[in-house]
N, C-alpha and C positions, 0 to 999 in steps of 0.2 A: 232264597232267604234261609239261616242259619236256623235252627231249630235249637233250642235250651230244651232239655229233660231234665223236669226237676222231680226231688220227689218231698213229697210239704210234710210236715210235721205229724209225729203219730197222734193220735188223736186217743188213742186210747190206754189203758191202766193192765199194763201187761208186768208180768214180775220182771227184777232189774235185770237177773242174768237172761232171760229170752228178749228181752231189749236192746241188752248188751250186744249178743248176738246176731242177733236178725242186725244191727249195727254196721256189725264185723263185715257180717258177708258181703250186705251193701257195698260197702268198702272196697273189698277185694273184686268183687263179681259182677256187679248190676252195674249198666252204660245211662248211668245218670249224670249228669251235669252240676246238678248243685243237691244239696240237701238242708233242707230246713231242719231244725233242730231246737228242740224246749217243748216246755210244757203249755199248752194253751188253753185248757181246759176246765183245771181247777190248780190253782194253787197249793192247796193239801199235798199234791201229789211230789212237787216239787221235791222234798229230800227222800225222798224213795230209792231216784236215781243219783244222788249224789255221789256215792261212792264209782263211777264209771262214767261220770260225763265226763270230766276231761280225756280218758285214754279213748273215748269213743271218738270224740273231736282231734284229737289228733292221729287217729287211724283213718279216720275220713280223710284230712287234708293230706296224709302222706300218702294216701291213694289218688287225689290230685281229685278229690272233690272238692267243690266252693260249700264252705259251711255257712249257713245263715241262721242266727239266731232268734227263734221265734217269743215273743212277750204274749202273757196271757190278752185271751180274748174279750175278760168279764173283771172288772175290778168294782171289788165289791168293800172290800176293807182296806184297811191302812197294811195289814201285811201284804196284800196283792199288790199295793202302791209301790211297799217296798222290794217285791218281786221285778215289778216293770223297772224301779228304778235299776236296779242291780244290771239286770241285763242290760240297760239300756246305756249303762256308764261303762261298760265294756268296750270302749274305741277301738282296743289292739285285736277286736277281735274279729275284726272286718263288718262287712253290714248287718245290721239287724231287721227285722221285720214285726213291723207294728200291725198291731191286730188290736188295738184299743186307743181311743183319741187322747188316753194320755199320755201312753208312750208316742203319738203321732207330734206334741208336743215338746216331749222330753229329747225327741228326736230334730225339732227345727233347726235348720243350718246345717245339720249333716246328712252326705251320703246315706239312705235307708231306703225301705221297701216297706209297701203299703200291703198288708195281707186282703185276703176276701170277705176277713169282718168287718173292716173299715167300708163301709156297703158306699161305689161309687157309680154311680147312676150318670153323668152329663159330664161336660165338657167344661163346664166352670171350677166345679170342683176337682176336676183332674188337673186342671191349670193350674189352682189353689196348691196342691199335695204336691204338685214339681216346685214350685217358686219355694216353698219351706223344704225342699231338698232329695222328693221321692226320687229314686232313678229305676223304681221298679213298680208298677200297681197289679197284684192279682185282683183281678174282677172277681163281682156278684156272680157266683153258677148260674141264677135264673135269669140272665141273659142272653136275648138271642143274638144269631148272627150278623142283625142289619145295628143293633146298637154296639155289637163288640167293634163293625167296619168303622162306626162314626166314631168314636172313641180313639182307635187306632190312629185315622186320620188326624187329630186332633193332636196328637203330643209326638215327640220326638224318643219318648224314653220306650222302653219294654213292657209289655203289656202277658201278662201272664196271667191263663184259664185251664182250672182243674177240668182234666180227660179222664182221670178216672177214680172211682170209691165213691163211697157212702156220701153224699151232699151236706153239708151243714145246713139248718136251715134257722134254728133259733139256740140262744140260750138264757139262763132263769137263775136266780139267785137264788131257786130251790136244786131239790138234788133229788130229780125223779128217782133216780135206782134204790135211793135209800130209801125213802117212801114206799117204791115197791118192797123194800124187803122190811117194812112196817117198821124203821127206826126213824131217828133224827140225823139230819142232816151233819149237825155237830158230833154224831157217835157213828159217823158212815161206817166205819167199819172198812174203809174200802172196799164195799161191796162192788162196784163196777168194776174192780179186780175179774168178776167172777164171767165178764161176759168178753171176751178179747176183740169181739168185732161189733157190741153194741148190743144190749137188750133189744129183742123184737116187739114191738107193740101191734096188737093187732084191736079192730074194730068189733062193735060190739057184735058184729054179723059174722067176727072169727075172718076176716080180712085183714090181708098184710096192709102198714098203715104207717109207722115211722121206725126209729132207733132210738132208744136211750142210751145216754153213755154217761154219765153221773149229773153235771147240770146241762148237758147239752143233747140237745135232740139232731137225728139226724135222717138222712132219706131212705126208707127201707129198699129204695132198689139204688143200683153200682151205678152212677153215673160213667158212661162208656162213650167217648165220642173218637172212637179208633176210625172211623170210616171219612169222619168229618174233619183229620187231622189239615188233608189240602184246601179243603175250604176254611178253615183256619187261618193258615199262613196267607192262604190271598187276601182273607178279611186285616192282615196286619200282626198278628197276634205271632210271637215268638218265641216265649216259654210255655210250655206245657205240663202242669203238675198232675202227678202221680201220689192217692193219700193213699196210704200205709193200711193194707189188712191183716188179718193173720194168712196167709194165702202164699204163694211161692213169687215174693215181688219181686226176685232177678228176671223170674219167666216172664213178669208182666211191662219189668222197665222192658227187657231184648224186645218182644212185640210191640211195642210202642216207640220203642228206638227205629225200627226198622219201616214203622208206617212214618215216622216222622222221616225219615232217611230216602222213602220213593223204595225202598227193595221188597219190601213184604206184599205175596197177594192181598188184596182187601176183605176176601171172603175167606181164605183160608186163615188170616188173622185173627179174625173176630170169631169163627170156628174155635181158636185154639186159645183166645182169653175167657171164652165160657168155660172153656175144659179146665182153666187154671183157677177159674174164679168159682169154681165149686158148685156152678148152677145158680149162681146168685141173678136174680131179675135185672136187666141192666136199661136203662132210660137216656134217651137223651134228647126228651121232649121239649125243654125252655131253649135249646139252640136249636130247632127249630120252627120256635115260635108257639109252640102249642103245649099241653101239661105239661109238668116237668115229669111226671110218671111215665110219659108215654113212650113209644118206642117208633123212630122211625127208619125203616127199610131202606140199605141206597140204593138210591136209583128208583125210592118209589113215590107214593105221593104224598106232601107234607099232613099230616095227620090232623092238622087242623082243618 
């Protein structure tokens, strides 16, 4: 089975020219397949990068990337509305990716892609999202392997699960970062500027515990499922996303290109994406059925 290496949308509020560029190199360097691209996050954010979306999007396809445009994940106002709308009326621009049930609407009748917020649990509703036109669904992370196989089983289209980064788990139509830095949400400040890979939230026993990233919470450990890539593919599953940290992601697509390819040891891979991923906790507890915090060993016993 063919393996897609995608790499999903940045998630976080980095200045435009280190955007720009972590972009570039993408482009030129890293054995990705498609790259998602927009703001998903918060809207606010959106003309930040205005001035270099387009040269960014056309460096990507002349590198002979598939660009997919990602619509926010939270609409909360009539401008967010007219955020989704905007992307979503972009035909020429190949498929889009909905991450909100408006844009999952604004998209009926056309070719598009279901993102991992559109949270898809069963076999009904994955029915539902092809007949209005999905030809793509990233699944729920906290998914294990026996529902990603019946799933799989179930449709004919492409079925894609994030392998690696910070987990999404919720979002709020507040704006934790600003609250942590004792403002209002309306005078952010762009504070979440200030964290490139997500505020750490730790527990009141001084235990690590999640990620802030302006209204979105995320998983304080790397979701890592490098060892799990062939049980993947046999469970059905045929793209693979890669979310964006501040970290060296051409090292990280090539390792993951090469476990998805059959060439890379399995032990000295996952050796050498701790080394790149800076020591970050890595988990890949919910595909194996058990916490999603947790960590399970190949080749050892499901930790449930």
């Amino acid at each position: 089975m063919t393996a897609t290496l995608c790499l999903g949308p940045l998630l976080f509020n980095w200045p435009a020219e280190q955007r720009r560029d972590f972009y570039f190199r993408i482009a030129d360097e890293a054995p990705v397949d498609v790259v998602y691209f927009g703001e998903v996050v918060c809207g606010k954010r959106t003309p930040l990068f205005d001035a270099y979306f387009k040269s960014v999007v056309e460096r990507l396809r002349a590198a002979g990337k598939e660009v997919i445009l990602s619509t926010l994940a939270l609409v909360i106002t009539e401008r967010d509305l007219d955020l989704v709308r905007e992307v979503t009326a972009a035909a020429s621009t190949g498929l889009i990716e909905a991450n909100d049930v408006s844009a999952v609407g604004l998209l009926a009748g056309r070719p598009h892609v279901i993102g991992p917020y559109v949270c898809v649990y069963n076999e009904e509703t994955l029915h539902q999202l092809v007949l209005r036109g999905a030809e793509c669904v990233c699944l729920s992370g906290e998914l294990p392997r026996h529902d990603l196989a019946v799933l799989a089983a179930s449709t004919p289209i492409d079925l894609e699960v994030q392998v690696f980064g910070r987990l999404p788990l919720a979002l709020s139509a507040r704006c934790y970062h600003a609250r942590a830095r004792g403002i209002s949400k309306d005078n952010c400040q762009f504070v979440c500027g200030d964290d490139w890979d997500g505020l750490p939230v730790e527990t009141v026993d001084g235990a690590p515990f999640v990620s802030i990233n302006g209204v979105q919470v995320l998983s304080h450990t790397y979701v890592a499922l490098l060892d799990e890539i062939e049980s993947l593919k046999d469970a059905g599953i045929t793209r693979f996303r890669l979310s964006p940290h501040h970290i060296d992601m051409v090292a990280v697509a090539q390792i993951f290109r090469g476990a998805a390819d059959g060439v890379e040891d399995p032990k000295r891979a996952m050796d050498e994406l701790r080394r790149v991923s800076g020591g970050a906790t890595m988990a890949n507890g919910y595909f194996h059925d058990a916490a999603g915090m947790a960590w399970h060993e190949a080749g050892g016993a499901n930790p449930k």
